[in-house]
MITOR-247357 format. One record per residue: residue in one letter; x, y, z of N, C-alpha, C, O in turn. Coordinates in steps of 0.1 Angstrom, whole numbers, plus 2048, in hexadecimal, padded with zeros to 3 digits. Example, Ala and Ser with C-alpha at 12.3 -4.5 7.8 and 13.67 -1.06 7.14 Angstrom:
2
A8847C784E87B7D384E8847DF84E88E7DF855S8807EA8478897F584788180084F88680B850
This chain:
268
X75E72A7FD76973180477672C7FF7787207FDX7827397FB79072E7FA79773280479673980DX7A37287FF7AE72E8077B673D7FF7B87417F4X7B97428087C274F7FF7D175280A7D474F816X7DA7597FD7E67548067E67688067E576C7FBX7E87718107EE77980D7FA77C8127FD77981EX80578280980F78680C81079781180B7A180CX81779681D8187A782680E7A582D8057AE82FX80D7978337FD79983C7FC79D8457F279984BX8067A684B8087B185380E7BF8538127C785CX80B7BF84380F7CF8488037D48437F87CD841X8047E28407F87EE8437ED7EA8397E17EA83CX7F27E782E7E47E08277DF7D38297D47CF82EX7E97CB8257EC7BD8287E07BA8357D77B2833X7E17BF83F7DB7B984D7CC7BF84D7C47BE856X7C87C68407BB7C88427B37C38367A77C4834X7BD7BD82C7B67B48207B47A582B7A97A082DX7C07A28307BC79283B7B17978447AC78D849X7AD79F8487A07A28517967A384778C79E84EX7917A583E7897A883478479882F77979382CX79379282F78B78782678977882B78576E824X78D77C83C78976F84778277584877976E841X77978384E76E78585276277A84775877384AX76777C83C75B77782C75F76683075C75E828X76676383B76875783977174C832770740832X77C75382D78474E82978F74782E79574F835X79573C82E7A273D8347AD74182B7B073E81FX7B374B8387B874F82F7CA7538377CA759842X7D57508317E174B8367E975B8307EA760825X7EE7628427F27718427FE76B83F7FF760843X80977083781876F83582077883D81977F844X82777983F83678184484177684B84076984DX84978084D85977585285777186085D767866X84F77A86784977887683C770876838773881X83676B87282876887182E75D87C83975987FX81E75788282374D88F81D741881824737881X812742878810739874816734868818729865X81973C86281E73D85082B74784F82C751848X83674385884374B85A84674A84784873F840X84675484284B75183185476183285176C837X86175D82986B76382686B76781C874761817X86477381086677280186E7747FC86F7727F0X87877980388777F7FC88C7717FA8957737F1X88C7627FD8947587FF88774D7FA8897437F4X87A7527FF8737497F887073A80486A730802X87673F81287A73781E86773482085E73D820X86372382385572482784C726820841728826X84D72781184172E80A83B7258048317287FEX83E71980483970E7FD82F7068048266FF7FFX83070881182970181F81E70C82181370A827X82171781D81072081D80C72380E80272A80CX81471E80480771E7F78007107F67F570F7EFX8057057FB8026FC7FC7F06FA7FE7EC6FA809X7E66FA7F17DC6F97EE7D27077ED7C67067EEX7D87117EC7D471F7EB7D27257D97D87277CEX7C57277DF7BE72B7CE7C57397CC7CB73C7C2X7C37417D57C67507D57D07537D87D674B7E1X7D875E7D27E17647DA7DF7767DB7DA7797D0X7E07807E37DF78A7E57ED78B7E77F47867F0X7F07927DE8027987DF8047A67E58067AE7DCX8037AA7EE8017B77F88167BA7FA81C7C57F8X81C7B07FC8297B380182F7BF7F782D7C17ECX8377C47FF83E7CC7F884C7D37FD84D7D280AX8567DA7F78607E18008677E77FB8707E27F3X8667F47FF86B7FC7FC8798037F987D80C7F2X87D7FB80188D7FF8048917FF7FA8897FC7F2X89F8047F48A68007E689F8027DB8A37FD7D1X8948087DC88B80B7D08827F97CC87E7F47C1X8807F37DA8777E97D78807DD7CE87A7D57C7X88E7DD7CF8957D17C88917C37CE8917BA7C6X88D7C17D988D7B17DE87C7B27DB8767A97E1X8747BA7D48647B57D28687AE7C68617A57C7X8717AD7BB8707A37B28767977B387378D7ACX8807967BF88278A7BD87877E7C88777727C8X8747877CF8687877D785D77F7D08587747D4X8597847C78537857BE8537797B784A7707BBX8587767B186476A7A986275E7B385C7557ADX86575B7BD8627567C585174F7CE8507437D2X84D7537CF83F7597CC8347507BB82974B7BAX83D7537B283774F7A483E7417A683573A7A2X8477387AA84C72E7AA8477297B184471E7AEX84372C7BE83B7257CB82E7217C38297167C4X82772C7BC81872A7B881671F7AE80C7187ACX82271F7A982171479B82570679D8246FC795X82C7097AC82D6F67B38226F37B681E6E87B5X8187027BF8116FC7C68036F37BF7FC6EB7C4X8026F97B17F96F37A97EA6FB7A77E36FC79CX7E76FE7B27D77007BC7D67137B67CB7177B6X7DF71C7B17DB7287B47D672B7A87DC72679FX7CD7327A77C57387987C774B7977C575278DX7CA74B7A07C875B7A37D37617AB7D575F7B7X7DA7677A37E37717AE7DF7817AE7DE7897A4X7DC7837BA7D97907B67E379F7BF7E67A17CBX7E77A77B37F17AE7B67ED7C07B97E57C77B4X7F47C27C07F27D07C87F87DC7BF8057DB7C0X7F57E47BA8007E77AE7FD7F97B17F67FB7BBX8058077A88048147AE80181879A805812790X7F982279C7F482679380083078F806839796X80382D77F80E83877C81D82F77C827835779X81D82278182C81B77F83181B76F83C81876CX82882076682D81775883282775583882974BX83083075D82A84175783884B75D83F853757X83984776A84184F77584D84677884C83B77EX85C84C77486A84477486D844781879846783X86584278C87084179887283379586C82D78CX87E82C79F8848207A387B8177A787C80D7A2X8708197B38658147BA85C8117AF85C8057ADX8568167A884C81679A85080D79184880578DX85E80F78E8628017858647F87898657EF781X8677F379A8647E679E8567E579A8537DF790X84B7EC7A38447EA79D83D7E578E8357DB78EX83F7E878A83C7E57798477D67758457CE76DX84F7D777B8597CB77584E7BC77F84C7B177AX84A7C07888477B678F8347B378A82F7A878CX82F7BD7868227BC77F8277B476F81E7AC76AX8317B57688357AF76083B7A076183679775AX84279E76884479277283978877383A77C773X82A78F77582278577C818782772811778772X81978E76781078E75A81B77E75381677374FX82678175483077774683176A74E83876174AX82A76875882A75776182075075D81E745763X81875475480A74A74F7FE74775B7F4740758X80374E7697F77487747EC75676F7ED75F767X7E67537767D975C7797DA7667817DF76478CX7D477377D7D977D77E7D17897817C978D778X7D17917907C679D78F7D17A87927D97A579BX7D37B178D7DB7C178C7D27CE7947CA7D378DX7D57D179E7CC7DC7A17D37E67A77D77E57B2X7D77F379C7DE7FD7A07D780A7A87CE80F7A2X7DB80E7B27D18187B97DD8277B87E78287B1X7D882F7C07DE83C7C47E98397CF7EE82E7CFX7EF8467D97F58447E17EB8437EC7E08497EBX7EE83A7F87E68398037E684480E7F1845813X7DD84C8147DB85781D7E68548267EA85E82CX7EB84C8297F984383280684982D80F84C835X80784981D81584E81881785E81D820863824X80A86481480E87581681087582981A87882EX80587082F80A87383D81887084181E878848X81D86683C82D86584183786B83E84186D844X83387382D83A87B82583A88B82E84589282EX83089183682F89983C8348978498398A184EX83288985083A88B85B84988E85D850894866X84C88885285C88784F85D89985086389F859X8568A08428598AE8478598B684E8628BF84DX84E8B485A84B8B98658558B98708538C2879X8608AF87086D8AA8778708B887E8718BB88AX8728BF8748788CE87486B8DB87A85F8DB878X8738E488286C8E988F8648F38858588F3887X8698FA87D86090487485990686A84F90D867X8618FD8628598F885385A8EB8518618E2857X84E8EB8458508DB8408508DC82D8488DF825X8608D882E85E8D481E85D8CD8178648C3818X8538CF80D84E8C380484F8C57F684F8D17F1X8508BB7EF8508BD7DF8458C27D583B8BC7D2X8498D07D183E8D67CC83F8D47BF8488CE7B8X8308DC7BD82E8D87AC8288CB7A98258C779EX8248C27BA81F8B67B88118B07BC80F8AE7C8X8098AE7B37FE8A77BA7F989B7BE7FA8927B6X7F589A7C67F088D7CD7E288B7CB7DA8947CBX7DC8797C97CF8767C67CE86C7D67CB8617D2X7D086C7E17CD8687EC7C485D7ED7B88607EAX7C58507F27BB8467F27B98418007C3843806X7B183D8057B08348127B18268137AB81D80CX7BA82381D7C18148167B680881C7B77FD817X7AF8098257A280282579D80081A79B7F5817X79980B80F7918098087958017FB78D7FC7F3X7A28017FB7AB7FC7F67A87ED7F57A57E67ECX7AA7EA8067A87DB80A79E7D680679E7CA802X7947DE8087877D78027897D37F47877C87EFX78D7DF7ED78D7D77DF7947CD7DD78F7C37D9X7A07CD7E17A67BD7E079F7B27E679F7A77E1X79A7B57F07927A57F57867A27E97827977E5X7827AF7E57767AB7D977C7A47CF77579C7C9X78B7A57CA7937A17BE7997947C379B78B7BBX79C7937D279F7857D37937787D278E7727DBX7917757C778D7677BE79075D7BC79B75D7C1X78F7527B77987477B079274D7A278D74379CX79175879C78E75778F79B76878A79C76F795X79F76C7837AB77478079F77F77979577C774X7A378D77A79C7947737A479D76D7A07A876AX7B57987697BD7A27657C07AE7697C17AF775X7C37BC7607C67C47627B47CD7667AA7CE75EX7B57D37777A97D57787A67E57767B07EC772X79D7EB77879E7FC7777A87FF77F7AF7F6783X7A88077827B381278A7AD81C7967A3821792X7AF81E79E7A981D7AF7AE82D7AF7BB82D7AFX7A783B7AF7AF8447B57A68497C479B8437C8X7AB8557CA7A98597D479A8627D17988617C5X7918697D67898717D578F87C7D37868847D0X79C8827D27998907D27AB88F7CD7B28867D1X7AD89A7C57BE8A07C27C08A97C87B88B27C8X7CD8AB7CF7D18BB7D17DF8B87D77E28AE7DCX7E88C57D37F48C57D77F88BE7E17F38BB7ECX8028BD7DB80E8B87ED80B8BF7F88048BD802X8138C87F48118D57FC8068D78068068D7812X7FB8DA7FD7ED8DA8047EA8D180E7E88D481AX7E98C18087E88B88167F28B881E7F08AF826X7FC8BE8208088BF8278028C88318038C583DX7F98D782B7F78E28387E58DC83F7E08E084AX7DF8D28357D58CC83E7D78C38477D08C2852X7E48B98437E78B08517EF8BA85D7EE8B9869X7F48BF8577FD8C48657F18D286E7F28D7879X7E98D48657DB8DB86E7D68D78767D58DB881X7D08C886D7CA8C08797CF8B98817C78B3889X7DE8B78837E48B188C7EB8BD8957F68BC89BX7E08C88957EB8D089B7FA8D789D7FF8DD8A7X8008D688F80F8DC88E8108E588580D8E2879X8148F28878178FD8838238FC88082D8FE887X8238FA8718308FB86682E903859823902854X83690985483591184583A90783F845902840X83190683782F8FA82D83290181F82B909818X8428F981B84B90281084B8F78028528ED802X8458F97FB8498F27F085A8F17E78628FA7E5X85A8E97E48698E67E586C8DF7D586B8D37D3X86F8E77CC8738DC7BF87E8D47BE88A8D67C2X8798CC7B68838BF7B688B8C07AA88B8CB7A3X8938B37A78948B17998948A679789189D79EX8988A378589689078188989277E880899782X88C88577388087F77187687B77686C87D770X87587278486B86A78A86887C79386087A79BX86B88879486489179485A89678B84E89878CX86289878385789C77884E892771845897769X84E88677384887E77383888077B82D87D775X83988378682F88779282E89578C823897786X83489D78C8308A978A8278A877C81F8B177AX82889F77581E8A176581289776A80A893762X81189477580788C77E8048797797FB87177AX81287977281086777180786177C7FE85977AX80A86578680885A7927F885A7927F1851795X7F486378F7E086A7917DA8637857DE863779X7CC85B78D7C385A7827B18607877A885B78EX7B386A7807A887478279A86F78279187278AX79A86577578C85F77178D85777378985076AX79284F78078B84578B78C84A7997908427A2X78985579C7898577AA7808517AF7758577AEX77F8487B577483D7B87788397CA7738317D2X7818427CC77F8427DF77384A7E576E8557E1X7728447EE76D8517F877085A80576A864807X77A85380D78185B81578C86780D794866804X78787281779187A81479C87F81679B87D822X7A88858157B788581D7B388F82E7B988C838X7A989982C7A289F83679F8948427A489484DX79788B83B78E88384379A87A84B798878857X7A28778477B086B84C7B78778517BB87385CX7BC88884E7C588A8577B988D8677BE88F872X7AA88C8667A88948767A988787B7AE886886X7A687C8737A486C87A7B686E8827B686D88EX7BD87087E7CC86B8817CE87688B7D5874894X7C588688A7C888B8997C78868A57CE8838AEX7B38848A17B087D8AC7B986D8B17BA86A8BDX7BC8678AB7C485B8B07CE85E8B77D08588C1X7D986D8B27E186D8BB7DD8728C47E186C8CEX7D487C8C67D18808D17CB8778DD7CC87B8E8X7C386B8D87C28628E67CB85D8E87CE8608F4X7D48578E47E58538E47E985E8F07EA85A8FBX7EC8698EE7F18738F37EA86F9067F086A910X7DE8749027D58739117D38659177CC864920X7D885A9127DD84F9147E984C91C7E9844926X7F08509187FD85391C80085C927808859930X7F98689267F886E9357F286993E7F386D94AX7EA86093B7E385C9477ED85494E7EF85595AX7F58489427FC8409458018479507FD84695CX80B85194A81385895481085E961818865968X80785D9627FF8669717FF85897A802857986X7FB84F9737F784497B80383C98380283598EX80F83D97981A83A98082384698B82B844994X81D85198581D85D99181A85D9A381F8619ADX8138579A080B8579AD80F84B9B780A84A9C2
């Protein structure tokens, strides 16, 4: 068993690679700025030395978005200096998006600057670029849905949808003390427009919107639109974007009948 350090060990992926790989036994040390055990700051690098402190592994899950992902490199940077005091780590293994080297958004080339970053540090090294997670497009459509009649989304674009469990699993298989470099590439089971998962989530969640395709412009459009981000010949998931929008009805819907009960009960 080792120790493994992940960083984001609470957010949406992050908190289900740390369940995956204590279940197998591991100990294994969750990161964020809140943690009660391993409070670590990566933007400042605050704490980080006191949780690599004898850790073979690292699972690099953190990430952020804001600003097009500017504080993931120095994040980052931070992170490669801790590992190289700490002596003990053989393996970093990094969370990466299929299509950063391919597709000019801002987010993609952190990406890629920070996969470069961790290749040019001489530690040991696993790269595993996947699809977008069934989590993104749903957020991308709620955002649309805001609006009482339609929902507009960026047409002309396809999406390879993945499930971020299955995700997790592969990283806990990749977290090792041995580096296996740059690994295959992870896509979703199935392709199909924006658009289209746009009128399957809002079916199965119940909302009636005209779902308008909307073109963009720039590069990091047409980038997506020539399908950088898609890799066809590894569709190697098996949940489908179907299968995650009925899952997320039914969730809100006990939520919903949860909540009324709540409310009846303080009714009375």
């Amino acid at each position: 068993m080792s120790t493994i350090l992940v960083t984001g060990g609470t957010g949406t992926l992050g908190v289900l690679v740390v369940d995956r790989l204590r279940d197998a036994g591991h100990d294994v040390r969750a990161l964020s700025r809140h943690a009660p055990e391993y409070p670590v700051d990566l933007r400042n690098g605050s704490g980080l030395d006191a949780a690599m402190a004898g850790a073979e592994v690292v699972v690099h899950c953190a990430s952020d978005t804001r600003g097009g992902g500017k504080d993931d490199v120095a994040a980052t940077r931070h992170l490669i200096d801790a590992a190289r005091r700490a002596g003990t780590v053989t393996n970093i293994v990094y969370i990466s998006i299929v299509g950063v080297d391919v597709v000019p958004l801002g987010y993609y080339r952190t990406k890629l600057r920070v996969e470069r970053l961790l290749e040019e540090s001489g530690l040991g090294l696993t790269v595993l670029r996947t699809t977008q997670f069934h989590d993104l497009v749903a957020q991308v459509v709620e955002t649309t849905a805001k609006l009482p009649l339609v929902a507009p989304v960026p047409g002309g674009v396809r999406v390879q949808p993945i499930a971020v469990d299955e995700v997790a699993d592969r990283l806990a298989e990749l977290a090792v003390p041995t580096p296996s470099g740059r690994v295959t590439d992870m896509g979703g089971p199935e392709i199909h427009t924006l658009p289209d998962l746009a009128r399957t989530y809002l079916e199965a969640t119940g909302r009636h919107r005209r779902v308008i395709p909307v073109p963009l412009a720039g590069k990091a459009y047409a980038g997506f639109k020539r399908g950088g981000h898609l890799t066809p010949s590894h569709a190697v998931g098996r949940g489908t974007f179907a299968e995650f929008a009925e899952r997320a009805a039914g969730t809100a819907a006990d939520a919903a009948a949860a909540a009324a009960a709540a409310a009846a009960r303080r009714g009375r």
